[in-house]
C-alpha positions in Angstrom: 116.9 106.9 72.3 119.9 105.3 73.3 119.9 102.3 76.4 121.9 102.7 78.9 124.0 99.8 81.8 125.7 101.0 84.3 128.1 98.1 86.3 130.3 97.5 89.1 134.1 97.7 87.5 135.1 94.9 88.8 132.9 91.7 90.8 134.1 88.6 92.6 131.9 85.8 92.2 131.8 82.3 94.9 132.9 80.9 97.7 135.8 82.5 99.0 135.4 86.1 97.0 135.8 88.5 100.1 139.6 86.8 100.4 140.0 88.9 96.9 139.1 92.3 99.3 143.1 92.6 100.5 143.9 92.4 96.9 141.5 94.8 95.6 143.0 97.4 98.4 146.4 96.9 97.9 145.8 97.8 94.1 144.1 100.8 94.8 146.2 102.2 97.0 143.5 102.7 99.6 144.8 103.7 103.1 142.3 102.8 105.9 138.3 101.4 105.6 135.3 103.1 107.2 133.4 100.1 107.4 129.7 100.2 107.1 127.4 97.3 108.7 124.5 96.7 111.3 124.9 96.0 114.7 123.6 92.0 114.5 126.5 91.3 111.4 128.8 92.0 114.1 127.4 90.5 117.1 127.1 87.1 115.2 130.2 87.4 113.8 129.7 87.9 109.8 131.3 91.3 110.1 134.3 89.7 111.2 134.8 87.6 108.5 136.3 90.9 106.6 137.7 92.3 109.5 140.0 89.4 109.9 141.2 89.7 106.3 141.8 93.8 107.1 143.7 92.5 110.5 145.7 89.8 108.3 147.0 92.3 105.5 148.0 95.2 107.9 144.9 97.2 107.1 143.4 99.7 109.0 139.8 100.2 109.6 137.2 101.7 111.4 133.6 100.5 112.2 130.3 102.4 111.8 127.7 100.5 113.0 124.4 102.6 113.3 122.2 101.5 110.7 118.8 100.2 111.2 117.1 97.5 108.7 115.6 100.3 106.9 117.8 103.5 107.3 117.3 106.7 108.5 118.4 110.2 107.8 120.3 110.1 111.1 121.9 107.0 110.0 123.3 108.7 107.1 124.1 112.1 108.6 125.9 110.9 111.8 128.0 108.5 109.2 128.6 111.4 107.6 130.5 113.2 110.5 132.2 109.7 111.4 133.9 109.1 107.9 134.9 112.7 108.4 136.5 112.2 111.7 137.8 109.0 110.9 140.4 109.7 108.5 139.4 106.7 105.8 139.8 107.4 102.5 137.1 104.4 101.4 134.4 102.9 102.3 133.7 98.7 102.6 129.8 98.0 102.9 129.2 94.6 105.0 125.4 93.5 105.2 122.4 93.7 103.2 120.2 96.5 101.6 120.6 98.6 105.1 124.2 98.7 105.4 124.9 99.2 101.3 122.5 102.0 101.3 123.6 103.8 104.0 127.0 103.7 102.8 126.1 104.7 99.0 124.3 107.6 100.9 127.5 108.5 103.2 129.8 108.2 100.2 127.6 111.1 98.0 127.3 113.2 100.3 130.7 113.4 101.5 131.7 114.0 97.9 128.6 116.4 97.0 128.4 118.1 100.4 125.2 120.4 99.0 123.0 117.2 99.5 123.9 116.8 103.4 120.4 117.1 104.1 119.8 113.8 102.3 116.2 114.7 101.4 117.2 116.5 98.4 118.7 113.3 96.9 115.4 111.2 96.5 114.7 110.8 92.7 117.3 111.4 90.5 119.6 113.8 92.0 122.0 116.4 90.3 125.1 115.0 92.2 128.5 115.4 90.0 131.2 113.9 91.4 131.7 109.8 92.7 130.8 108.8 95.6 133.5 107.7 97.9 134.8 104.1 96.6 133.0 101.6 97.7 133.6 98.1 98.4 130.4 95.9 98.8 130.1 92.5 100.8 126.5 91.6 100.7 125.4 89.0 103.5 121.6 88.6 101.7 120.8 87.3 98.5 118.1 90.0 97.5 118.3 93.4 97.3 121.5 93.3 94.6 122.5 96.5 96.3 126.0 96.0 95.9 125.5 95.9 91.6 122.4 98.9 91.2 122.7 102.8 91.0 119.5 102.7 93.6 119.3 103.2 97.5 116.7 103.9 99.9 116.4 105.7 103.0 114.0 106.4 105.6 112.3 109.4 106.5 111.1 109.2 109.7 109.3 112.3 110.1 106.9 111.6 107.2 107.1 108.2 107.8 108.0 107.7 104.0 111.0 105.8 102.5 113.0 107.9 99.8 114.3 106.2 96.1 117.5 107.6 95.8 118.8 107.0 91.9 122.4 108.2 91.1 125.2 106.8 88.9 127.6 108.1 91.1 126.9 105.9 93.9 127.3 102.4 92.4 130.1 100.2 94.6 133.3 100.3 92.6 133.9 96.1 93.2 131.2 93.9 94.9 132.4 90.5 96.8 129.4 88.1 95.8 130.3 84.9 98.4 127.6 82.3 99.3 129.9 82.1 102.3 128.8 85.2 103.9 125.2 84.3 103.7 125.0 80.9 105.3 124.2 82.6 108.3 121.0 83.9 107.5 118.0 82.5 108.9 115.4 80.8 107.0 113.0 83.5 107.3 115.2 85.9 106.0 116.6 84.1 103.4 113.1 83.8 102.4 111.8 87.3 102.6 115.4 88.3 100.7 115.0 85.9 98.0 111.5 87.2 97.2 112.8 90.3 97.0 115.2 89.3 94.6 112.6 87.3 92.4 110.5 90.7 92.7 113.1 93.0 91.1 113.5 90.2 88.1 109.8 90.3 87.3 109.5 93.6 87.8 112.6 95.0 85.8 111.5 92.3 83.1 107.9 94.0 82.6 108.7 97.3 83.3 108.0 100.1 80.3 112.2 100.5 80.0 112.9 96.6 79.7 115.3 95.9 76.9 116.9 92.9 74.8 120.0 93.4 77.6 118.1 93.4 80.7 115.4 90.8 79.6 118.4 88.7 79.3 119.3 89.3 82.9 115.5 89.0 83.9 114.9 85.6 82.8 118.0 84.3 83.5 117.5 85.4 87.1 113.7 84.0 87.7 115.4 80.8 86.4 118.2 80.4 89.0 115.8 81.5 91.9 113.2 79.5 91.0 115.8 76.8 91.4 117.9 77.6 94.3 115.5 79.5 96.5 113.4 76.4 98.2 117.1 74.7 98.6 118.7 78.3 99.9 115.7 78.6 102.4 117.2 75.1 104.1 120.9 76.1 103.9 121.8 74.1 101.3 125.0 74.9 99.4 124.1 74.8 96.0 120.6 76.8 96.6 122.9 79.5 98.6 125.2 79.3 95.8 122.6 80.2 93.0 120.6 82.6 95.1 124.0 85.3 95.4 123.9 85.0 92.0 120.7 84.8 90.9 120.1 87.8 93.2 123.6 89.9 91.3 121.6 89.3 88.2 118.8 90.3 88.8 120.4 93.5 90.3 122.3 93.8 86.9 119.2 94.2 84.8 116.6 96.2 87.2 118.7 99.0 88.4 119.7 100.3 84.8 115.6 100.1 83.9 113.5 100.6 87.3 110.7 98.6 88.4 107.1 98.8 89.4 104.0 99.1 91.2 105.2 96.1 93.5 107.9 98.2 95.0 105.8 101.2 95.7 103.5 99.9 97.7 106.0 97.6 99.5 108.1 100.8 100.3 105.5 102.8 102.5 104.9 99.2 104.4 108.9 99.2 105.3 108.5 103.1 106.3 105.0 103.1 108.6 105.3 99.8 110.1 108.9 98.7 109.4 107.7 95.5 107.5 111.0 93.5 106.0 110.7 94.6 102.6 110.9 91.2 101.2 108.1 90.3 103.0 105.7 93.0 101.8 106.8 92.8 97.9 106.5 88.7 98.5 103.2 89.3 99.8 102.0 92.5 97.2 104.0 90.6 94.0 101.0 88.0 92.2 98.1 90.5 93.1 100.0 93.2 91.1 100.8 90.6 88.6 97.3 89.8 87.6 96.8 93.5 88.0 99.3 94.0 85.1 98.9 91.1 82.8 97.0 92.6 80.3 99.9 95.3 79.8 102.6 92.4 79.5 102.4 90.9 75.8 103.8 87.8 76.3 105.9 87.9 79.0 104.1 86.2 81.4 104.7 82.7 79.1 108.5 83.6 79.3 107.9 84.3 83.0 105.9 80.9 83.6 109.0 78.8 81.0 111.5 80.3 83.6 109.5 79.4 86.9 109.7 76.0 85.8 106.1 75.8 84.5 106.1 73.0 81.2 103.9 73.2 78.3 103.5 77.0 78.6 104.2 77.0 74.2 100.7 75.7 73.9 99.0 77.4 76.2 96.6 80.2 75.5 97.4 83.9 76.8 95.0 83.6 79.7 96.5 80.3 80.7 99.9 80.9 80.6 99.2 84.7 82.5 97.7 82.4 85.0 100.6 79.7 85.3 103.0 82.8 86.4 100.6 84.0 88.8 100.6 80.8 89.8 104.1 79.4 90.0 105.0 83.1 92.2 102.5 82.3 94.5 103.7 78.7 94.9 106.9 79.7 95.6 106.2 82.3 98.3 103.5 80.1 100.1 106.6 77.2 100.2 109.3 79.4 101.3 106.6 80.6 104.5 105.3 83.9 103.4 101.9 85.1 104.9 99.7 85.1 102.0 98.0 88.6 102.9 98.2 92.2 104.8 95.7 91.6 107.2 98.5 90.9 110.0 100.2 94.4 108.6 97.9 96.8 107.4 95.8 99.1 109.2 92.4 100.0 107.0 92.5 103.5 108.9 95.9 104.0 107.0 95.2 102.7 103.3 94.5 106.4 101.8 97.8 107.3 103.5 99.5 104.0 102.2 98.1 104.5 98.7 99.2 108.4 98.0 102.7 106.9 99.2 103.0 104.7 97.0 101.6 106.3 93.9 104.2 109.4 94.8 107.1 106.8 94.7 109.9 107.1 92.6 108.8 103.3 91.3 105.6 104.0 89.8 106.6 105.1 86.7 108.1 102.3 85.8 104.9 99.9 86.0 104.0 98.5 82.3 100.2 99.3 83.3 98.8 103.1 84.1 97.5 103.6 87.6 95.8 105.9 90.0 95.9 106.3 94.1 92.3 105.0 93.7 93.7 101.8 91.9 96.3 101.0 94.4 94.0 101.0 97.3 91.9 99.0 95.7 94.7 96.4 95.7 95.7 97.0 99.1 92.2 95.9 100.0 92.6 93.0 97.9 95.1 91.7 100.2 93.6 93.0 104.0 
């Protein structure tokens, strides 16, 4: 069986990357932006920071701006009829997960018009053509959602998130600059980082994980174990390695899926509209120890990259333990509750767990599982 890696054509990388945008138009030949991003980017001013390079190089534009943090179907379909009144021949995604999904979703559709009920793209749709291009400006250092083939949207009628998974919808050129990120708050910076962390342990364990992405993998828990306490205070450098550490990340997990984390952090975000960084932060060691004895040895790799020393003469059970460890470190210093019991209701755990064994995640975890078994650690953590 051949492995497949699926990549952005082109990315920018550092401070000062989004300047590259006007250049990156010009080329193309594109003729006016539908710009995707969520109402707080442009009331504190981030979305600006493209807008003024569109404004300086005679570009035209035009805002959409309805997105929630986790995105609806509504979002998608009334972007939908925007792009197609708006005359824009691209699309330029400015924010995190929310707005880059939303647009990956707007851009399929308008191209593969049979999936304008955006339902029937969850899983691994039959789309065949491109999505619109699209340009993406992430303001987070997590979700990599500017580099994966992955999106997710909310249904809020069954109060259920949907994994989308097309190659079709991957941005043609992402903009990776710490300089659109110094904005965020601590808290977010936090939750997002996890999130990034998350989709490097997970995409290293996962059953697909290959020489190629366990590259990626480590290489990302490295830099975010680094940068992430440093990022969390605003500090250049920790900025700096976090949007790439994050890209990295993005780079391995979306061409091999991930786990068990992810589906039970996804019905979280869709019944109580917990920040998804937060709930896989939280749900991440518990499903660790949960997997360890389906992980050969990769939990001593994991624990060598967290920054844990000695882990070569350590015994299996120590050095499983010394990841577990060193993730839970981390999220406890970076301010993450340590539990559910502020977010879960016990009336709602049968409804939780069915969720999240029906995601499009689960079959990607290195260790078999059940709706019984997931429960169980949802219960762990109430």
């Amino acid at each position: 069986m051949a492995n497949r890696i699926v990549l952005n054509e082109i990315s920018y990388h550092g401070a000062g990357a989004v300047k590259e945008i006007a250049t990156e138009v010009r080329t193309r030949g594109f003729k006016k932006a539908f710009l995707c991003s969520d109402p707080d980017l442009i009331k504190f001013g981030v979305t600006s920071k493209v807008t003024k390079i569109l404004e300086e190089n005679d570009m035209p534009y035009e805002i959409y701006s309805e997105i929630k943090a986790n995105p609806t179907i509504d979002n998608v379909q009334n972007g939908v009829a925007a792009y197609r009144a708006s005359g824009s021949d691209y699309i330029i995604a400015v924010g995190g997960g929310s707005s880059i999904d939303t647009a990956k979703a707007i851009g399929i559709i308008i191209k593969n018009p049979e999936f304008s009920d955006v339902r029937s793209l969850e899983g691994v749709a039959p789309t065949e053509k491109r999505s619109v291009p699209i340009l993406a400006v992430p303001t987070t250092a997590g979700t990599a959602a500017e580099v994966t083939i992955n999106y997710v949207i909310t249904d809020e009628e069954k109060n259920r998130k949907m994994v989308c998974v097309d190659v079709h919808d991957i941005p043609v050129v992402a903009f990776i600059d710490p300089d659109m990120m110094n904005t965020m708050p601590k808290s977010l910076t936090a939750a997002t980082g996890m999130d990034a962390l998350t989709h490097a342990i997970e995409g290293f364990t996962t059953k697909a994980a290959w020489e190629m992405t366990d590259m990626f993998h480590l290489k990302a828990i490295e830099i975010i174990a680094n940068s992430l306490r440093k990022a969390v205070v605003n500090d250049p450098e920790g900025r700096a390695g976090m949007a790439l550490g994050q890209y990295i990340a993005g780079m391995g997990f979306s061409n091999v899926g991930l786990g068990i984390v992810h589906s039970m952090a996804h019905p979280l975000g869709a019944l109580y509209d917990t920040p998804h960084g937060v709930a896989n932060a939280i749900i991440l060691p518990t499903v660790m120890e949960y997997n360890a004895p389906e992980t050969g040895d990769k939990f001593k790799h994991i624990a060598a990259a967290m920054g844990v020393a000695g882990t070569e003469s350590m015994t299996v059970e120590e050095y499983r333990k010394a990841a577990v460890d060193a993730v839970r470190q981390l999220s406890e210093d970076v301010g993450i509750p340590a539990d559910l019991k502020e977010i879960v209701k016990p009336e709602d755990l049968d409804f939780l767990a069915e969720s999240a064994y029906a995601d499009a995640c689960r079959p990607g975890n290195p260790r078999e599982t059940s709706v019984e078994e997931i429960k169980a650690l949802y219960q762990s953590l109430l």
